[in-house]
C-alpha positions in Angstrom: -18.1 20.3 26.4 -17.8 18.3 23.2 -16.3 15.3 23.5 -13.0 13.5 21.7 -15.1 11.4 19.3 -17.6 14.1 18.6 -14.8 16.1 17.1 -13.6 13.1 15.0 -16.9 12.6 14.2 -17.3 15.9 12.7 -14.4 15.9 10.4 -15.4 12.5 9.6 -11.4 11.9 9.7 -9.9 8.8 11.8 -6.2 8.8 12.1 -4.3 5.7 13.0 -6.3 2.7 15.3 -4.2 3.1 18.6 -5.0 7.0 18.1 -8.8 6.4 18.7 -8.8 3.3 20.8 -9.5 5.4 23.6 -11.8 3.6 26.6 -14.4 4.9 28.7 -13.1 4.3 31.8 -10.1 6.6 30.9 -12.6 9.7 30.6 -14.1 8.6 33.6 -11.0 8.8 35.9 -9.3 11.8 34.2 -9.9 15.5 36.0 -11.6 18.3 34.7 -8.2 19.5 34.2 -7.0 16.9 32.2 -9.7 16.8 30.0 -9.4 20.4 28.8 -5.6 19.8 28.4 -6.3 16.8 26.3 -9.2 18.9 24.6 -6.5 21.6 23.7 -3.9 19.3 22.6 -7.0 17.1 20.4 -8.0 20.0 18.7 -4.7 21.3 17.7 -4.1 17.6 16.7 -7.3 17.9 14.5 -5.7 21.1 13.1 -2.5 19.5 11.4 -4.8 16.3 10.5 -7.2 18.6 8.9 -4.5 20.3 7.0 -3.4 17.3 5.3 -7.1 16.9 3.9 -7.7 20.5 3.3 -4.5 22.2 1.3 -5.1 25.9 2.1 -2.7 27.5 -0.6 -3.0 30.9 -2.4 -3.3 30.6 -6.1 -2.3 33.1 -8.9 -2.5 32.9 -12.1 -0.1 33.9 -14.9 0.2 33.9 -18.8 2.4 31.2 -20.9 2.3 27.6 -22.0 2.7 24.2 -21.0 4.2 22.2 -23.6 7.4 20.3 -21.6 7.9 16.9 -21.9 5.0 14.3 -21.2 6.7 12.2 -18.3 5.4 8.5 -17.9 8.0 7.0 -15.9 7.2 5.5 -12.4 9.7 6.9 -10.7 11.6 10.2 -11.7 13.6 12.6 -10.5 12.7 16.5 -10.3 15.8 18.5 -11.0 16.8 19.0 -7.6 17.6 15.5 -7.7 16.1 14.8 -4.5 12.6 14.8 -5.1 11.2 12.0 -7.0 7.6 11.6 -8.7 5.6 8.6 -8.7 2.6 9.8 -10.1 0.0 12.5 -9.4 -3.8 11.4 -8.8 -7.4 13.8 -8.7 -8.4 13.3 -5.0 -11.8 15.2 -4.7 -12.8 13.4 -1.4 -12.7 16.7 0.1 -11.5 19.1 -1.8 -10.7 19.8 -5.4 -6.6 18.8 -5.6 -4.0 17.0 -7.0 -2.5 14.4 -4.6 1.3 13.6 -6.3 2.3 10.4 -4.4 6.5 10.7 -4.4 9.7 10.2 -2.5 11.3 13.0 -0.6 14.2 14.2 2.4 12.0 14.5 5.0 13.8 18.0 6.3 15.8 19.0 3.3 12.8 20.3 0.6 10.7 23.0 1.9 8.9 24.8 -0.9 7.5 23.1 -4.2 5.0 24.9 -6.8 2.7 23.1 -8.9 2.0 24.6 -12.4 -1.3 24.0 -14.6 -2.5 24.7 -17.5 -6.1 24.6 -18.8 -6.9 22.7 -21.6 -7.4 25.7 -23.7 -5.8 29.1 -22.9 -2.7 30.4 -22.0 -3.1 31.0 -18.3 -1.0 29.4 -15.8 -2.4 28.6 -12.4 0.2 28.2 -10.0 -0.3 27.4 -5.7 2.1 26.3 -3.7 2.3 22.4 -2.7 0.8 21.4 1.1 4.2 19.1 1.8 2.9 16.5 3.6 5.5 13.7 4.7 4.5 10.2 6.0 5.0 9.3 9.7 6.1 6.2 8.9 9.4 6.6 7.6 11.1 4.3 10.4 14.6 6.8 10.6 15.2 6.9 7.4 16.7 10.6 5.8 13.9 10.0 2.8 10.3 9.1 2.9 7.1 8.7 1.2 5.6 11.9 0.7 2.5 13.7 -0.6 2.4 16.8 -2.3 -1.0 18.3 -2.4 -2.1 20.8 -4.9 -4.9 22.8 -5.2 -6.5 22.7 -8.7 -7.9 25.7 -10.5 -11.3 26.0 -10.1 -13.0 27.0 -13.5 -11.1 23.8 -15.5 -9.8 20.4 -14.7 -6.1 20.4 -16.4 -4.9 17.2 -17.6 -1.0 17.9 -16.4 1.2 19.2 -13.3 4.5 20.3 -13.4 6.4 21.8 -10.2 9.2 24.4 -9.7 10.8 25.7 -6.9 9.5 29.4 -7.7 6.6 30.8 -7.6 6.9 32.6 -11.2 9.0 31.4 -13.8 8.2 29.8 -17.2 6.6 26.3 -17.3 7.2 26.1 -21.7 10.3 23.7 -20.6 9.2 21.9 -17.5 8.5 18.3 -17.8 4.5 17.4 -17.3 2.7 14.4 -15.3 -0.3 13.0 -16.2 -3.0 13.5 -13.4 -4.4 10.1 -13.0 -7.7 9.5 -11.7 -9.9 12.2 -13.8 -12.1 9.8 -15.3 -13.5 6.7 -12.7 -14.0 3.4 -13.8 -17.7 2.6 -14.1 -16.8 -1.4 -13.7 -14.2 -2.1 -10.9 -12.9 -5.5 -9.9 -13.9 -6.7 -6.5 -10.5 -7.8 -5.4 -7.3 -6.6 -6.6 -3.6 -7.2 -4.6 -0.7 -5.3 -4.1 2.8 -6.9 -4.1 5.6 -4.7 -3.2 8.6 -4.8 -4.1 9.8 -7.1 -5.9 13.8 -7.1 -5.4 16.9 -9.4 -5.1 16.8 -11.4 -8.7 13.9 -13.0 -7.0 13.6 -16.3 -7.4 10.9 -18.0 -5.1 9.0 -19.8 -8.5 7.0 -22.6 -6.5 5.7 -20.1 -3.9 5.1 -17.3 -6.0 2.6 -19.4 -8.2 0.8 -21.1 -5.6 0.1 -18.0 -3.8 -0.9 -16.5 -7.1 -3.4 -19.0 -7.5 -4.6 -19.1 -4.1 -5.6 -15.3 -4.7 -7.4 -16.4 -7.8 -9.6 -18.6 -6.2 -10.1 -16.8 -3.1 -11.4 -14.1 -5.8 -8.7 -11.8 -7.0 -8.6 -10.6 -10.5 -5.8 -8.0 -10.2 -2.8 -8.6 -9.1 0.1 -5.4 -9.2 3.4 -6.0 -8.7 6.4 -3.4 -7.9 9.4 -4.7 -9.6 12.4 -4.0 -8.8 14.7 -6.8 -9.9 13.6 -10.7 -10.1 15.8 -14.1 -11.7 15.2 -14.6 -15.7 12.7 -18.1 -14.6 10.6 -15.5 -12.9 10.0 -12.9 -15.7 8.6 -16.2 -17.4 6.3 -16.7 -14.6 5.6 -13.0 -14.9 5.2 -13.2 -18.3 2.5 -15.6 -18.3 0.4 -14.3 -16.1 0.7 -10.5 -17.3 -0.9 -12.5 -20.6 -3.6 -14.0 -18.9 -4.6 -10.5 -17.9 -3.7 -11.1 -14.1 -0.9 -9.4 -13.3 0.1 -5.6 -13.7 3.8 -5.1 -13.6 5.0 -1.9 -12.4 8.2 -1.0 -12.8 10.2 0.1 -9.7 13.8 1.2 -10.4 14.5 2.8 -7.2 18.0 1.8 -6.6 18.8 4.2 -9.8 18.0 6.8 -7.6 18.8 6.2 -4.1 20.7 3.9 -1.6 18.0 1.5 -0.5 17.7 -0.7 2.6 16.7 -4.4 2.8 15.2 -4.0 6.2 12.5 -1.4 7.5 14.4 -0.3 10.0 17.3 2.4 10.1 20.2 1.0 10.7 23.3 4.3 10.1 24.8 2.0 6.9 24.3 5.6 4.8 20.8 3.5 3.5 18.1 6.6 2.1 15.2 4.4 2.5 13.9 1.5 3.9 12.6 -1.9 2.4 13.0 -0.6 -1.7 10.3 2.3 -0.5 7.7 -0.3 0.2 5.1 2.7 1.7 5.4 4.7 -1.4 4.4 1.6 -4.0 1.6 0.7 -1.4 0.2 4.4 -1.2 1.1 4.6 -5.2 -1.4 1.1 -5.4 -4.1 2.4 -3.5 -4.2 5.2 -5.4 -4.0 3.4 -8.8 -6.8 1.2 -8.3 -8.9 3.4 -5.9 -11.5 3.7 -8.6 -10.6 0.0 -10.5 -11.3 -2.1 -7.6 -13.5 -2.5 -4.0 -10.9 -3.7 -2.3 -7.6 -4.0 -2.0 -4.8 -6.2 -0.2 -1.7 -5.3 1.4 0.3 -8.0 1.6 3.6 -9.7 1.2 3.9 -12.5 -2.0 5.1 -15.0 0.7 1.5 -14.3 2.9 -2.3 -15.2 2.2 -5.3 -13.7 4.0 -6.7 -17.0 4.2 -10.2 -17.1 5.7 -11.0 -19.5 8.3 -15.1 -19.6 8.2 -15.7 -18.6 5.0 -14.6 -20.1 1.4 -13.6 -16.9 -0.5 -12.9 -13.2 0.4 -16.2 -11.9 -1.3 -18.5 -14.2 1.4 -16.4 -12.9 3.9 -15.8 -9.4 3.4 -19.6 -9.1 2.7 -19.8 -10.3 6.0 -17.6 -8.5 7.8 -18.5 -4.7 6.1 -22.6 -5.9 7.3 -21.2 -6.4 10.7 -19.1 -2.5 10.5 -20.8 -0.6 7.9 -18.6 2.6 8.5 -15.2 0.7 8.1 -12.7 1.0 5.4 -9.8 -0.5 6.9 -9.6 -4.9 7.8 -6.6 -5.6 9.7 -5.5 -9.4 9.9 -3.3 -11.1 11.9 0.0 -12.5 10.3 1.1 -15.9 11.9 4.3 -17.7 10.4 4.5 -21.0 9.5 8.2 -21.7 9.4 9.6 -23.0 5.5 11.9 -24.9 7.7 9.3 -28.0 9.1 7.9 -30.0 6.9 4.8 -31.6 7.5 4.3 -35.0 5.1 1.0 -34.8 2.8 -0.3 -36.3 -0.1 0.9 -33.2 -2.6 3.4 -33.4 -5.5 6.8 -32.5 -4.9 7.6 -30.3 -7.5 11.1 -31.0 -6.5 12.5 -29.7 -10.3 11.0 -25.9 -9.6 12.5 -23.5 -7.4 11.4 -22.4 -4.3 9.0 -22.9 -1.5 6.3 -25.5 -1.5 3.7 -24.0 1.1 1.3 -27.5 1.2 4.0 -29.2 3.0 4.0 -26.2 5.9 1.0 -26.3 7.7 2.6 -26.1 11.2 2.7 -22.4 13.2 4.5 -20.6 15.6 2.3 -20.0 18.4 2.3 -16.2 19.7 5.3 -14.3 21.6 3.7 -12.8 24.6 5.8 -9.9 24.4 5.2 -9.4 21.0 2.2 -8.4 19.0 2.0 -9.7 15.9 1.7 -7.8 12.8 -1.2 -6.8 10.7 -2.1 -6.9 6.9 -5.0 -5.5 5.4 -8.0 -5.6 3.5 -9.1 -1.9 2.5 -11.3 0.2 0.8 -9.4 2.3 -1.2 -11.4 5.2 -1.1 -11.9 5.5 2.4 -8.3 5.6 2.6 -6.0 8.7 2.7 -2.4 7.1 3.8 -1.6 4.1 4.4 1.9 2.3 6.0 2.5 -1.4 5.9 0.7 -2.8 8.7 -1.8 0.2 9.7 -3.3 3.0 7.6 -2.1 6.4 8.7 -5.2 8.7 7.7 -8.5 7.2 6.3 -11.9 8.0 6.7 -13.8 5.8 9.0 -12.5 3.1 11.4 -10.3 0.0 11.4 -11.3 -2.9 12.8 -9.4 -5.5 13.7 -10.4 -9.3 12.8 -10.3 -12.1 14.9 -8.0 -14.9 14.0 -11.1 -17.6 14.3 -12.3 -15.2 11.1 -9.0 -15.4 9.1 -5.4 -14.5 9.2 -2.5 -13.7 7.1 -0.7 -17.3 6.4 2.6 -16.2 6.4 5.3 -19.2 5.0 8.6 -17.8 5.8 11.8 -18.8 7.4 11.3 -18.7 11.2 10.7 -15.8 13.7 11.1 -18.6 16.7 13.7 -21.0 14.8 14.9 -22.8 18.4 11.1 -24.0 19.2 10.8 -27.8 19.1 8.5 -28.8 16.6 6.0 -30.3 19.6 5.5 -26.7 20.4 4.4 -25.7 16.7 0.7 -25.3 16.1 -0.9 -27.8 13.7 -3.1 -25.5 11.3 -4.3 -27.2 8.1 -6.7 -24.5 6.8 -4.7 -24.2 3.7 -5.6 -28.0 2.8 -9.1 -27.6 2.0 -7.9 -25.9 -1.1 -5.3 -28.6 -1.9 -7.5 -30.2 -5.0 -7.8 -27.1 -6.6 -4.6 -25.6 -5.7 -2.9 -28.6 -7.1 -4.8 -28.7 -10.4 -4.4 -25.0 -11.2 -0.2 -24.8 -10.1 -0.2 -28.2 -12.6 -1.6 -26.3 -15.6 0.5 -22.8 -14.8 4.0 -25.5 -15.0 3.0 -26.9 -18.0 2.2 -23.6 -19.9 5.1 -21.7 -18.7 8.6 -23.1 -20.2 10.5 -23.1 -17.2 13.1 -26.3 -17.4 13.2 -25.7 -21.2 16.2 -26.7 -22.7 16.9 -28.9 -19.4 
């Protein structure tokens, strides 16, 4: 009888990490009857997972012409008005198709159609759209979504439109650019992925540092959702989109649905949770899948700051030796409350808003009945769908680091605001980069005119 992991192993597909954590000891103890159940109910599993990789779609092919509108928005709305495009990306990993990253009601749309043209010709190819919505949508009515298209096979089209029909004319309807024909032949080692942006943000202080700290950890992409942020910020944002580190893009979500602050559901007539966080992070991956070896998936207010090694290059070299077959680091968020202050030889910056993160180097210790969250360093193209603290579908495994290795330095308001300060953790890993940090925040305040005409 083949065995649970051979049949992963055969697809070469590994869904989420508590999926495949499976132990030994539980084969061992579980019945012959058992084991064929779980066998039946695996490979049907296997079934939908492979479906997600593998569209199987009918395609036909009519005559007429594509010559709608070019779309380059990052969000817009189909003319059902309830699903939204983000973009579509070439995703030949398995099979030759069109993966459109966008927003939909996870019950409400059943059919879409996706529409190409060759590049010469007047033939249409039409197949019908593999509707694949995200687990992780947390109750919320929409969700992040892929639609997966198979592409013609005798040309590689440089647009996709979609209709709710099989047949109809495509002369009017709007086109996307499929991103992701042509691959990058120089990628950036690190690149980070900040999303959202929202609420006239404002955190100047904080946002710099940490922007700095991923510089000299060794990022040199940094891409930012925006949503909203506070007129000192797009100075900040200014600055550094002209020093060639930051990618702005925009994320005017709340022109098309009712969003949520929180991640969680909470029946206040919210469409989607936390400004649709998932969608910008699967739209990320997929942006820099071919720009970048790795990516981060973190918060602006958190820092996968490594513990043993100086920068992420020494340690991610070290940690893909160690599991050759993994795409997906997962890291350990621990908070170190903005609330106590810890005195150190730093600058005040008392004249710039927000959050000076050298003066918090004290931690909550760990709920027992609660397991902390994760962020992550991945390789973008092992990875298929991801959520915020765990990827969803990726190929290979996720491995978890150890906290001695790094973590995810998290300066926030409290999750445990009624511990004394005697039972906060003093952890002043951040410090050795307190010359440097200092230096570089120094130069970014005097370039960028924020106090002028104070």
């Amino acid at each position: 009888m083949v065995s649970m992991a051979q049949l992963w192993n055969a697809l070469g597909v590994k869904p989420k990490l508590e999926m495949i954590c499976f132990r030994r000891k539980a084969y061992l103890a579980a019945t012959l009857c058992l084991v064929a159940f779980a066998g039946m109910l695996m490979l049907s599993y296997l079934r939908m997972q492979k479906s997600s990789f593998e569209p199987r779609t009918v395609m036909h092919k009519s005559k007429g012409f594509c010559t709608g509108k070019i779309i380059n928005s990052s969000i817009s709305a189909l003319s059902d008005n309830k699903t939204f495009v983000v973009a579509p990306y070439f995703d030949n990993r398995v099979k030759k198709m069109v993966r459109v990253i966008g927003i939909m009601p996870h019950e409400e749309v059943k059919e879409v159609y996706c529409l190409f043209c060759c590049p010469t010709g007047d033939d249409i190819y039409i197949s019908k759209a593999l509707i694949d919505v995200h687990d992780d949508r947390f109750g919320f009515p929409y969700a992040a979504t892929d639609l997966l298209c198979m592409e013609p096979t005798d040309c590689d089209p440089q647009y996709v439109s979609f209709n709710w029909f099989p047949r109809g004319k495509a002369d009017l309807l709007p086109r996307f650019e499929i991103k992701n024909r042509k691959i990058t032949n120089s990628p950036v080692d690190f690149t980070v992925c900040i999303s959202t942006m929202f609420g006239d943000y404002n955190n100047i202080l904080q946002f710099i540092q940490s922007m700095e700290m991923y510089k000299l950890l060794g990022a040199q992409r940094v891409v930012i959702y925006k949503n909203s942020c506070s007129q000192l910020m797009e100075k900040v944002l200014e600055f550094y989109v002209a020093e060639g580190t930051v990618e702005i893009v925009p994320w005017p979500i709340t022109a098309y649905l009712k969003v949520s602050t929180e991640w969680f559901y909470s029946d206040d007539g919210s469409q989607i949770g936390y400004y649709g966080q998932i969608t910008a992070l699967n739209d990320c991956i997929y942006r820099n899948m071919y720009r970048s070896r790795y990516i981060l998936l973190n918060d602006i207010d958190e820092i996968i700051l490594p513990s043993l090694h100086p920068d992420w290059k020494t340690m991610m070299q070290d940690l893909q030796d160690q599991n050759p077959e993994s795409g997906v680091f997962l890291f350990e968020n621990h908070v170190f409350p903005n609330t106590v202050f810890t005195s150190s030889d730093v600058p005040s910056w008392n004249t710039v808003p927000g959050v000076n993160i050298l003066q918090h180097v004290l931690r909550e210790p760990d709920r027992k009945e609660v397991i902390n969250p994760q962020k992550m360093i991945v390789n973008p193209r092992k990875v298929v769908q991801t959520s915020v603290h765990s990827v969803l579908q990726a190929f290979g495994e996720s491995i978890g680091v150890p906290m001695e290795v790094a973590i995810v330095y998290h300066c926030r308001t409290p999750f445990q605001p009624d511990l004394p300060r005697e039972s906060l953790i003093r952890d002043t890993t951040l410090w050795r980069y307190n010359s440097s940090l200092i230096s570089r925040v120094n130069q970014v305040l005097q370039k960028v005119p924020l106090l002028k005409g104070k």
